[in-house]
The first five atom37 places (N, CA, C, CB, O) and aatype in JSON, in Angstrom:
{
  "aatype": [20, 20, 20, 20, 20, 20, 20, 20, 20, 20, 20, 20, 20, 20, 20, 20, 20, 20, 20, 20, 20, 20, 20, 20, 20, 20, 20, 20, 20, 20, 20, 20, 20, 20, 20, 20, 20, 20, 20, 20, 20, 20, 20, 20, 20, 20, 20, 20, 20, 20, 20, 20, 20, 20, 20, 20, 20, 20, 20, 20, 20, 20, 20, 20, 20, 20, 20, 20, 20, 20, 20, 20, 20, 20, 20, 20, 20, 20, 20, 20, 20, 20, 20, 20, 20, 20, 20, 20, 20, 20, 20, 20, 20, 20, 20, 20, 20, 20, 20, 20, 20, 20, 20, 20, 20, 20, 20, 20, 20, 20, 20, 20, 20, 20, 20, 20, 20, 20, 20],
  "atom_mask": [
    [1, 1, 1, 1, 1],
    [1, 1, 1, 1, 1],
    [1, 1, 1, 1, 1],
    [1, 1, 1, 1, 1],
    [1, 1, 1, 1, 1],
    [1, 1, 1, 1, 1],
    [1, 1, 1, 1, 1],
    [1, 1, 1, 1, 1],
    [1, 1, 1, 1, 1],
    [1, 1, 1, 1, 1],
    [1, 1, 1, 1, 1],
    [1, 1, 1, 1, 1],
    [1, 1, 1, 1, 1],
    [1, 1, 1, 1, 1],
    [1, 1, 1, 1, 1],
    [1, 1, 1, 1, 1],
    [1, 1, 1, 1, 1],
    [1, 1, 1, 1, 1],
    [1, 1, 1, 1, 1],
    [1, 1, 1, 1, 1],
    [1, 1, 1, 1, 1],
    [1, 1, 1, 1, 1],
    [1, 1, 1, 1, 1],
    [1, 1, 1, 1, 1],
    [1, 1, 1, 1, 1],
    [1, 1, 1, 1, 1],
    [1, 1, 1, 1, 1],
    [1, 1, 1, 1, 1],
    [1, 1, 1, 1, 1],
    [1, 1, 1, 1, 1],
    [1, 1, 1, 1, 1],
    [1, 1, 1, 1, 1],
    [1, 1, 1, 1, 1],
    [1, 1, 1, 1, 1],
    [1, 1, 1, 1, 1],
    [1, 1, 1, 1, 1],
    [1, 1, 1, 1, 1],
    [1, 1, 1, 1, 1],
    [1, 1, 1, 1, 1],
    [1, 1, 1, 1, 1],
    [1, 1, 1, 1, 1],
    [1, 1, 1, 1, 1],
    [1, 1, 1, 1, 1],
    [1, 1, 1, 1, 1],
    [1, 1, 1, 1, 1],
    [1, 1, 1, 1, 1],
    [1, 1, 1, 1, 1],
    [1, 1, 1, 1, 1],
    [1, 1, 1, 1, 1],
    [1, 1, 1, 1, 1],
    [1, 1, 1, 1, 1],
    [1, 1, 1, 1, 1],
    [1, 1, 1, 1, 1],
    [1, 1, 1, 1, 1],
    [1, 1, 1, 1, 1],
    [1, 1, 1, 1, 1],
    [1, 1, 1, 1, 1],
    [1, 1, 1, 1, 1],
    [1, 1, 1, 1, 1],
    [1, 1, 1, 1, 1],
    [1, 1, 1, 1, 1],
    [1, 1, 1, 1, 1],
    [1, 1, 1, 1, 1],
    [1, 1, 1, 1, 1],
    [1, 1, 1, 1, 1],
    [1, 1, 1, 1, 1],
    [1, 1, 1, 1, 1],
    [1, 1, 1, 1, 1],
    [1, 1, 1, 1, 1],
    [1, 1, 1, 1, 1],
    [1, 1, 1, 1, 1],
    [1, 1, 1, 1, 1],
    [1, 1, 1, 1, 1],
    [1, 1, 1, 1, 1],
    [1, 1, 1, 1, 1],
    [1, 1, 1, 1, 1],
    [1, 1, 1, 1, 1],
    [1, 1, 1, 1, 1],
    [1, 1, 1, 1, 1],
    [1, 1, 1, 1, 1],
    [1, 1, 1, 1, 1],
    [1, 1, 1, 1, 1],
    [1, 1, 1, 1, 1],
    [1, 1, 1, 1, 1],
    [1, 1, 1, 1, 1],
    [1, 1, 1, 1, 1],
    [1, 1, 1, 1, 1],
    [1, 1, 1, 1, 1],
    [1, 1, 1, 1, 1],
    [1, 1, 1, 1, 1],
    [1, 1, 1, 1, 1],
    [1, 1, 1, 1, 1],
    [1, 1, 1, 1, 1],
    [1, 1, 1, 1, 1],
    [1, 1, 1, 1, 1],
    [1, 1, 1, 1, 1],
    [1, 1, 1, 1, 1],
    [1, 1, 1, 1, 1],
    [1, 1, 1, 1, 1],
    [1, 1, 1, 1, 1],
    [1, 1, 1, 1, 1],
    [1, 1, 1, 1, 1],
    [1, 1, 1, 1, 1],
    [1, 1, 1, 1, 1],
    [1, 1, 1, 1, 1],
    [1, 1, 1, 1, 1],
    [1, 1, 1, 1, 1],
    [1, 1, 1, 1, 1],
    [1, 1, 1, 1, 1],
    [1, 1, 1, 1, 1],
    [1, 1, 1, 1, 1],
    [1, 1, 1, 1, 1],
    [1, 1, 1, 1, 1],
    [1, 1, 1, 1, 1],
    [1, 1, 1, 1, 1],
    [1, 1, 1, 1, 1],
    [1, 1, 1, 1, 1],
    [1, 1, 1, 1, 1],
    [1, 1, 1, 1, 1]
  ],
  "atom_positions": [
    [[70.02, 152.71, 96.92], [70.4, 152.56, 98.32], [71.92, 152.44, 98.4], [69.7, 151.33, 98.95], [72.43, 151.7, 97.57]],
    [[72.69, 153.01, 99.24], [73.92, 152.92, 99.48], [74.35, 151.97, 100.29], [74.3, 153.91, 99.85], [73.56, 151.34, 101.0]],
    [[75.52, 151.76, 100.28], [76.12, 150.14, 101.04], [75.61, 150.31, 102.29], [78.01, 149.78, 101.22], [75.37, 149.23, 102.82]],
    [[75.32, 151.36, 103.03], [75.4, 151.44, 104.89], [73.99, 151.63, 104.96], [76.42, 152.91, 105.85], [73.72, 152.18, 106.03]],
    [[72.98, 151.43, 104.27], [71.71, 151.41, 104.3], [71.31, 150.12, 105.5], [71.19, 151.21, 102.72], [72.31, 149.46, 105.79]],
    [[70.34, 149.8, 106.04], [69.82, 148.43, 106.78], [69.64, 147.6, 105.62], [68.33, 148.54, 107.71], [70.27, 146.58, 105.33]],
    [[69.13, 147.91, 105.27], [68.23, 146.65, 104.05], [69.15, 145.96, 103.17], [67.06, 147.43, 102.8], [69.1, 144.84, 102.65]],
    [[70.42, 147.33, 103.09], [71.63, 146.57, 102.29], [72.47, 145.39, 102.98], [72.73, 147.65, 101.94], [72.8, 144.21, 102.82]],
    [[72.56, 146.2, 103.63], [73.76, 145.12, 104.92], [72.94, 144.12, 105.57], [74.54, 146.12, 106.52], [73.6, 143.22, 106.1]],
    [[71.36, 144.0, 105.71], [70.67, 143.06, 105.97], [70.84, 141.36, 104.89], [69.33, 143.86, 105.94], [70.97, 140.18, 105.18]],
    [[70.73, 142.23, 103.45], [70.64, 141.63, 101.96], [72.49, 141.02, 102.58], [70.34, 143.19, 100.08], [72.71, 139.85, 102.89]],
    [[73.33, 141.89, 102.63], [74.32, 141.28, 102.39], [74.97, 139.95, 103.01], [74.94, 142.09, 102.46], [75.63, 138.98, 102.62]],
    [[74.29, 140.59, 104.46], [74.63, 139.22, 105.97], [73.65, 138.1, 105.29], [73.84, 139.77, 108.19], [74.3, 137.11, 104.97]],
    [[72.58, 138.02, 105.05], [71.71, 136.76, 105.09], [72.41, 136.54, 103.37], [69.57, 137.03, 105.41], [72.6, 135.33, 103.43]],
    [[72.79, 136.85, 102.25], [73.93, 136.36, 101.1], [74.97, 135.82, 101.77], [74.57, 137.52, 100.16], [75.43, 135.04, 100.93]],
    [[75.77, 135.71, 102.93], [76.65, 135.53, 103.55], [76.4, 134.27, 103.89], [76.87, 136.36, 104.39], [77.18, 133.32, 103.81]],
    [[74.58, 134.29, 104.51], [74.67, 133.06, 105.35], [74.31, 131.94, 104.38], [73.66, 133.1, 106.67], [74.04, 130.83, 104.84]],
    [[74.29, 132.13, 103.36], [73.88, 131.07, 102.09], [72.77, 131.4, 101.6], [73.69, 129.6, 102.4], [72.48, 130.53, 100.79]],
    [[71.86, 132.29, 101.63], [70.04, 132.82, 101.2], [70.29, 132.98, 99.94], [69.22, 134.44, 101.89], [71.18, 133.78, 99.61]],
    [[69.65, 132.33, 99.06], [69.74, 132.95, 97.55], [69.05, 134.13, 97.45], [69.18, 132.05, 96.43], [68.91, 134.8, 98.47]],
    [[68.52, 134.55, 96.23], [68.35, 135.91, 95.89], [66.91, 135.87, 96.18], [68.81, 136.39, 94.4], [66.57, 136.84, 96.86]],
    [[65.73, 134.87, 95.83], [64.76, 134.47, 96.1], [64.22, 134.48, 97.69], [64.88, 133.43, 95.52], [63.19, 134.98, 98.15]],
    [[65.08, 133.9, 98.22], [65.34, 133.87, 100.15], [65.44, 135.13, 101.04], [66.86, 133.21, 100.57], [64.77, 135.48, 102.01]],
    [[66.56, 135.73, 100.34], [67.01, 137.57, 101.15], [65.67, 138.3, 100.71], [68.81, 138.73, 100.21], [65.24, 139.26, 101.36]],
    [[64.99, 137.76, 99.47], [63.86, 139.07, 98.87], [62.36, 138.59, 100.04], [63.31, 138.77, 96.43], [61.6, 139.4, 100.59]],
    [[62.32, 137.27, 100.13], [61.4, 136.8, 101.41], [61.4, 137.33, 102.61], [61.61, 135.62, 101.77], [60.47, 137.91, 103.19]],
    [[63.09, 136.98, 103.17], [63.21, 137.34, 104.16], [62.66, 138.93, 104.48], [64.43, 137.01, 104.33], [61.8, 139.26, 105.29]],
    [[63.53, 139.9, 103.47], [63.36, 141.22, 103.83], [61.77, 142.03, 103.55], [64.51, 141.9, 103.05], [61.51, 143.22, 103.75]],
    [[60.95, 141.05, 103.08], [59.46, 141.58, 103.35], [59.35, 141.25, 104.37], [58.31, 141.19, 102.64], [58.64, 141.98, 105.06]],
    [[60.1, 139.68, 105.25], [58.84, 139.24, 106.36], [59.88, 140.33, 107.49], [58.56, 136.9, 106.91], [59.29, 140.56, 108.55]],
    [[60.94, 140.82, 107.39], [61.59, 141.76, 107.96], [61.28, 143.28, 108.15], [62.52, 141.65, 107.42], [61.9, 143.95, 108.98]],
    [[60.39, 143.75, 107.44], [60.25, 145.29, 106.97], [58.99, 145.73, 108.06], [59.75, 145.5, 105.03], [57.9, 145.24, 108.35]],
    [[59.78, 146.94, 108.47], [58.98, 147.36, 109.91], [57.71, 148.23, 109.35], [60.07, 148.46, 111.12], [57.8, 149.4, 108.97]],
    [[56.68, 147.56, 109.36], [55.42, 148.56, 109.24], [54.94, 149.3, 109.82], [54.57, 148.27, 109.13], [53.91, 149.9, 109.51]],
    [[55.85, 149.49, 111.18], [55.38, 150.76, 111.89], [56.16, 152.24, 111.74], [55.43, 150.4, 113.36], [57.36, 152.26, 112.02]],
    [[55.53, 153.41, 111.32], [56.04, 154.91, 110.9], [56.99, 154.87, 111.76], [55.08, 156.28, 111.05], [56.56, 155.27, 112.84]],
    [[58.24, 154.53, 111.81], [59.24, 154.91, 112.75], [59.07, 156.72, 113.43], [60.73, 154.63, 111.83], [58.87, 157.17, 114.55]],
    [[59.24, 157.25, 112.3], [59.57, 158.59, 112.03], [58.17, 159.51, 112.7], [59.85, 158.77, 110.23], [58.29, 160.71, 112.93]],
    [[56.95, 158.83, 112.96], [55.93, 159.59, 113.6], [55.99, 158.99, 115.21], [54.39, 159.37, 112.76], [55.06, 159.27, 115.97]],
    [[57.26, 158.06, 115.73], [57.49, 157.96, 117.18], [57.77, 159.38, 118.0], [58.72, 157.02, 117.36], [58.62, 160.21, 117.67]],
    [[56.95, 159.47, 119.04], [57.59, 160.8, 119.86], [58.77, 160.56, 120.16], [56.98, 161.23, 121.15], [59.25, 159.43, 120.19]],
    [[59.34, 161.57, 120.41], [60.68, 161.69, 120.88], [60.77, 161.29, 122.67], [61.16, 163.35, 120.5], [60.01, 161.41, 123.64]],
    [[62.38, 160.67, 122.38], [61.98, 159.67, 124.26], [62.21, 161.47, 124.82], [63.93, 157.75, 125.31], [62.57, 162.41, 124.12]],
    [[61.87, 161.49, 126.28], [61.67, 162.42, 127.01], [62.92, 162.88, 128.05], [60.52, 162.04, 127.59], [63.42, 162.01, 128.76]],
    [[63.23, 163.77, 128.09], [64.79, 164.3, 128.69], [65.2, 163.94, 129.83], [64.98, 165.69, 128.86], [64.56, 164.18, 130.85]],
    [[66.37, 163.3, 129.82], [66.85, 162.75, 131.19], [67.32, 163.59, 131.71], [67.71, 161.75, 131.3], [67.51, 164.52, 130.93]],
    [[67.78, 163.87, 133.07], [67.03, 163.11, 134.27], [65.63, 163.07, 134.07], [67.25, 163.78, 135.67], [65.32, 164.24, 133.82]],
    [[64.51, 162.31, 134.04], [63.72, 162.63, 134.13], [63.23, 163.82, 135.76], [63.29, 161.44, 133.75], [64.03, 163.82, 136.7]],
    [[61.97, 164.66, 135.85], [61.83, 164.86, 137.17], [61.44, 164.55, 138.21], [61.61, 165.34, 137.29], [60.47, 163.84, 137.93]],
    [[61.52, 164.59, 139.38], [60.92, 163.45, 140.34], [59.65, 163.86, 140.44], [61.55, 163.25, 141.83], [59.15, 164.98, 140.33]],
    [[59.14, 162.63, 140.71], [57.74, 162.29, 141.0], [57.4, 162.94, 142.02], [57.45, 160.97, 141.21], [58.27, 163.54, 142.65]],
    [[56.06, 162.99, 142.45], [55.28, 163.59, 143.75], [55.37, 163.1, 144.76], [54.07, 163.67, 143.74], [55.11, 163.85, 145.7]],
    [[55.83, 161.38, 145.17], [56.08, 160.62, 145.93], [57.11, 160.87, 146.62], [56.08, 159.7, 145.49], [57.16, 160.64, 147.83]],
    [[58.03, 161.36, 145.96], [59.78, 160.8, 146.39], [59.66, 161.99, 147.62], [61.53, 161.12, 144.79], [59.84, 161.62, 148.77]],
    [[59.51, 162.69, 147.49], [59.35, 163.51, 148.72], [59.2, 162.67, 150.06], [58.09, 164.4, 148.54], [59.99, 162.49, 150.99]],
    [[57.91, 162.23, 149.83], [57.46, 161.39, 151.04], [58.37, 160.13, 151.02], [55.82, 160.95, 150.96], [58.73, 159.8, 152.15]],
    [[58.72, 159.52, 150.22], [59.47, 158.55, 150.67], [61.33, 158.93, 151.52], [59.47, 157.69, 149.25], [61.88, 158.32, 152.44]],
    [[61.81, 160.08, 150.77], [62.74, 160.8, 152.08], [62.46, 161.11, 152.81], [63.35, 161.64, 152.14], [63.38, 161.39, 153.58]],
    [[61.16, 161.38, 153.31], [61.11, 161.71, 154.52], [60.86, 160.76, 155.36], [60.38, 162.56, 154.68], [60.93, 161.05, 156.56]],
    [[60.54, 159.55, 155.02], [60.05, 158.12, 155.78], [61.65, 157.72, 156.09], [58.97, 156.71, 154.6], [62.05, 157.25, 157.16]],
    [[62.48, 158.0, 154.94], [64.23, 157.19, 155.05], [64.53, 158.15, 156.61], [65.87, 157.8, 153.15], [64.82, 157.71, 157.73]],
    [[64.33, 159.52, 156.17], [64.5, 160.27, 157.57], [63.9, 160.31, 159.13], [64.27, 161.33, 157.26], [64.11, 160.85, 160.22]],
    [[63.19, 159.55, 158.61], [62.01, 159.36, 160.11], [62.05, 158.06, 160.46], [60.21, 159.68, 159.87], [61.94, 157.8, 161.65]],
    [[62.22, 156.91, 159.44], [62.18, 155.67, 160.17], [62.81, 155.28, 161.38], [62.52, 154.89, 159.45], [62.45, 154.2, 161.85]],
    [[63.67, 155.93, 162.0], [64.61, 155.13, 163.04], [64.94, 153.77, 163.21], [64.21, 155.29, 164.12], [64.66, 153.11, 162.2]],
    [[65.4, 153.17, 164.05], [65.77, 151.66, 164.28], [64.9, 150.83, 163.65], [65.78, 151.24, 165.7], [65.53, 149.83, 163.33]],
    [[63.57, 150.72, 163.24], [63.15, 150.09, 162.99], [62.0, 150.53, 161.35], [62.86, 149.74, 164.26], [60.79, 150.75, 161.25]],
    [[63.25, 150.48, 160.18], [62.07, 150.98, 158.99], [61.25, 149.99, 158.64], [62.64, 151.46, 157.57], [60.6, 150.4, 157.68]],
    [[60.83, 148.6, 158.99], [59.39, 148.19, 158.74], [58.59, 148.46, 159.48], [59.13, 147.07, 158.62], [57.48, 148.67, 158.99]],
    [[58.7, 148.56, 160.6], [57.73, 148.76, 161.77], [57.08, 150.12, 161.2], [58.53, 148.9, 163.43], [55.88, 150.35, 161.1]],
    [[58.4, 151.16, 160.78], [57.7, 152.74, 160.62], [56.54, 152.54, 159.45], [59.02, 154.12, 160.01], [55.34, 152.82, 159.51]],
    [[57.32, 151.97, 158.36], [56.55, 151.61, 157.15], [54.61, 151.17, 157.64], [57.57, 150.06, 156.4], [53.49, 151.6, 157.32]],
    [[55.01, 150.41, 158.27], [53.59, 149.45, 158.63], [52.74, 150.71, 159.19], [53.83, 147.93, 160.05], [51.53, 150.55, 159.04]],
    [[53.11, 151.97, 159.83], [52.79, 152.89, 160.72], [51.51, 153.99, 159.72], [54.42, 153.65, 161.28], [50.4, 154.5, 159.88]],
    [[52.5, 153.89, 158.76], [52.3, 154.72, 157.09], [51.66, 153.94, 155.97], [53.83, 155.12, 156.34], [51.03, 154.54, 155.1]],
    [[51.8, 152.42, 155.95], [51.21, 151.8, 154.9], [50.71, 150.85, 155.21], [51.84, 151.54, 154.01], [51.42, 149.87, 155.43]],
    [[48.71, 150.73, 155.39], [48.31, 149.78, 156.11], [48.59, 149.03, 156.13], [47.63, 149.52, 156.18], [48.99, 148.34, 157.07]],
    [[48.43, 148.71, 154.38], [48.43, 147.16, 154.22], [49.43, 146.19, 154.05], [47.83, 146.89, 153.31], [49.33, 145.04, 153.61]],
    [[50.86, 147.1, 154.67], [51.62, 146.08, 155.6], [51.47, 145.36, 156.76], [52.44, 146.48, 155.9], [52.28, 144.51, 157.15]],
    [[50.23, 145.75, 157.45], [50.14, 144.99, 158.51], [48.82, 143.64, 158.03], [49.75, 146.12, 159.89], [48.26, 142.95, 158.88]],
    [[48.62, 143.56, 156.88], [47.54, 142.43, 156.87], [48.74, 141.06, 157.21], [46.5, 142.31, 155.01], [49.85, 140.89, 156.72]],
    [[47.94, 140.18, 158.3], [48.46, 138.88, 158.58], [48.31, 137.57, 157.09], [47.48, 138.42, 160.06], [47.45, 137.12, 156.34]],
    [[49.64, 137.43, 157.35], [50.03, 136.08, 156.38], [49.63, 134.69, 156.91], [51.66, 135.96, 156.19], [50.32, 133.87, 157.52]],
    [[48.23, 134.63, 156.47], [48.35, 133.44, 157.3], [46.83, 132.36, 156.55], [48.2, 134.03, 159.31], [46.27, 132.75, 155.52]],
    [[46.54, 131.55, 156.99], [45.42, 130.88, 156.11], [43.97, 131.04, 156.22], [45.52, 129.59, 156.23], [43.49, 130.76, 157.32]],
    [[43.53, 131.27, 155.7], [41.77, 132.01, 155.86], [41.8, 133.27, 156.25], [40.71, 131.35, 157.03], [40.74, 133.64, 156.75]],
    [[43.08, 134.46, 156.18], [42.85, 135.72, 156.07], [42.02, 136.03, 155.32], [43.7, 136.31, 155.85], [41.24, 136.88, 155.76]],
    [[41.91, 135.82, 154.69], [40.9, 136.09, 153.1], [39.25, 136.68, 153.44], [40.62, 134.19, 152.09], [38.58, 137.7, 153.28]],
    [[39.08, 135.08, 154.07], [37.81, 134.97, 154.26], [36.94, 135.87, 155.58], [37.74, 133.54, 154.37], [35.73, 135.78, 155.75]],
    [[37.99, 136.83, 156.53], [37.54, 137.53, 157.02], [37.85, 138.9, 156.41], [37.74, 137.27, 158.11], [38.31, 139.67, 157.25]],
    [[37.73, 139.38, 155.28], [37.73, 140.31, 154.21], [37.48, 141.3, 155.28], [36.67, 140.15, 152.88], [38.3, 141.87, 156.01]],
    [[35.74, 141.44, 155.23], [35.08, 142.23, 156.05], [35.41, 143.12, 157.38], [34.33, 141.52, 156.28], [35.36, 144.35, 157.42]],
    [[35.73, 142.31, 158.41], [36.52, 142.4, 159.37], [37.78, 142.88, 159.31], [36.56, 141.47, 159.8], [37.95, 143.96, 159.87]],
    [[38.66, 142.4, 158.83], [40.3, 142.24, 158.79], [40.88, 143.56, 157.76], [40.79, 140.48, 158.02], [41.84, 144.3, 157.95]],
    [[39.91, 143.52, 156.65], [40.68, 144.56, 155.11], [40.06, 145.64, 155.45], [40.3, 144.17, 153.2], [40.47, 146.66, 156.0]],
    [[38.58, 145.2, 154.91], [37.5, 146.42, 154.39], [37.78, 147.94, 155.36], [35.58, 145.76, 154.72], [38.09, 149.05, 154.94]],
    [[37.5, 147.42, 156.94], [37.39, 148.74, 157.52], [38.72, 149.23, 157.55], [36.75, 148.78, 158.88], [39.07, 150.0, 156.66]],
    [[39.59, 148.87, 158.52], [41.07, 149.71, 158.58], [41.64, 150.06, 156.95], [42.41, 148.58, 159.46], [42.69, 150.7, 157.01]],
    [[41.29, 149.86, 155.86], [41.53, 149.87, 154.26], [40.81, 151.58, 153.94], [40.45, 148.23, 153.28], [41.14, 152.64, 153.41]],
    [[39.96, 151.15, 154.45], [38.87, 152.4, 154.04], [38.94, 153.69, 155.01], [37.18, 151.81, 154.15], [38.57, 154.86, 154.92]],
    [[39.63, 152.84, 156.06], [39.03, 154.27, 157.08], [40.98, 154.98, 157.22], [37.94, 153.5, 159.45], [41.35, 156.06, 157.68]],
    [[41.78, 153.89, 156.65], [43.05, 154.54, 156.81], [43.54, 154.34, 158.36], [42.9, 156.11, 156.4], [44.48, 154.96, 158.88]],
    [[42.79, 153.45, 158.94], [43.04, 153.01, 160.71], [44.34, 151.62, 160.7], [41.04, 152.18, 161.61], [44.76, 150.79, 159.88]],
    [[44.54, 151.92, 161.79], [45.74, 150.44, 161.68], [44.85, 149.04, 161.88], [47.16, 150.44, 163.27], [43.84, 149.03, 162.58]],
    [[45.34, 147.86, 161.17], [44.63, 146.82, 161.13], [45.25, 146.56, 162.66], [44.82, 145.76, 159.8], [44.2, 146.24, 163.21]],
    [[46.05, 146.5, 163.5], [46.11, 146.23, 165.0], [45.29, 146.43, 165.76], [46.88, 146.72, 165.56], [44.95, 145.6, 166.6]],
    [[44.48, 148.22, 165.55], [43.91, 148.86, 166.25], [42.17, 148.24, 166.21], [44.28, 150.28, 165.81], [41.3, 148.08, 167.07]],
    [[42.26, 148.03, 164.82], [41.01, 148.07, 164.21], [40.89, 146.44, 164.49], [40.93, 148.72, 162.53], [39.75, 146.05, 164.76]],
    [[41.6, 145.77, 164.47], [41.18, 143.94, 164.86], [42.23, 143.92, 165.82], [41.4, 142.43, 163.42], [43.2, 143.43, 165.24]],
    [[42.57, 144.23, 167.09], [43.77, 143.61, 167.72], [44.63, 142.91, 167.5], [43.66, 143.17, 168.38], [45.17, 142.23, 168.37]],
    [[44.98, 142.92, 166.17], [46.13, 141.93, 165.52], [47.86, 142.68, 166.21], [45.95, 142.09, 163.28], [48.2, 143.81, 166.56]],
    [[48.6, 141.3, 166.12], [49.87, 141.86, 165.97], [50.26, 142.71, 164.7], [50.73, 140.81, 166.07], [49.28, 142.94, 163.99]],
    [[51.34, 143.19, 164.27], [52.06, 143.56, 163.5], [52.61, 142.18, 162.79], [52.94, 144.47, 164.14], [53.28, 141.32, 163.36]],
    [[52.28, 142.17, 161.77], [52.92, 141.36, 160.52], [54.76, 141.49, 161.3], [52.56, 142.47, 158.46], [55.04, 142.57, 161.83]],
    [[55.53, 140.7, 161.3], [57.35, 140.37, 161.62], [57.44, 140.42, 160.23], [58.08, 138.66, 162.49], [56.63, 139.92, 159.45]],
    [[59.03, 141.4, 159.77], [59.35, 141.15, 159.0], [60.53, 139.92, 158.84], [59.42, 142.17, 158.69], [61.61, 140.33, 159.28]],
    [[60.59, 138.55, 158.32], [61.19, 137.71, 158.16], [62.44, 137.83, 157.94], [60.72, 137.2, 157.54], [62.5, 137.94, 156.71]],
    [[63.97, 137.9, 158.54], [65.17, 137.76, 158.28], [65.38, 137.26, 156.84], [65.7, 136.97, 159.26], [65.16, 136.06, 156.7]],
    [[65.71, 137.82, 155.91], [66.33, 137.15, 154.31], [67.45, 136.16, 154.19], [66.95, 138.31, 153.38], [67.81, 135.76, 153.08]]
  ]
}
């Protein structure tokens, strides 16, 4: 092995830090990567390409007007489920149908619109 090897310069830093010869030979078993480095795929070419989504999400940046939660809630039901205590327990009512049928939970239970909270 040549000086610029890992295992060398590993051996050499932990000799540095006081490890006897007994210690660095421990260490560098409990150190030694058992996984095939060399059968890792190769990472995948950047830029990666855009997704199928991003489309639709420029076009929501382009359409939202004055108000992009409100639009959001318009497009993604389940922004409008209410925050509040025992939502839960009217599952049935409140989730299941407007969830399934793709209807607004307003329409579908006369609820308000969820406010989005000032940060």
């Amino acid at each position: 092995m040549t000086a610029d090897h890992p295992d060398v310069i590993r051996a050499d830093v932990l000799r540095s830090l006081g490890a006897d010869r007994e210690t660095v030979e421990e260490l560098s078993t409990y150190c030694d990567n058992p996984f095939p480095v060399d059968a890792l795929p190769q990472p995948p070419a950047l830029p990666l390409p855009e997704e199928a989504h991003t489309t639709d999400w420029r076009d929501y940046l382009d359409e939202q007007g004055d108000d992009p939660f409100g639009f959001l809630q318009s497009r993604l039901v389940q922004l409008n489920i209410p925050i509040q205590e025992g939502v839960s327990k009217t599952a049935k009512r409140v989730f299941r149908r407007p969830l399934r049928m793709l209807t607004s939970f307003a329409a579908a239970n006369r609820l308000t619109k969820v406010p989005l909270a000032a940060g």
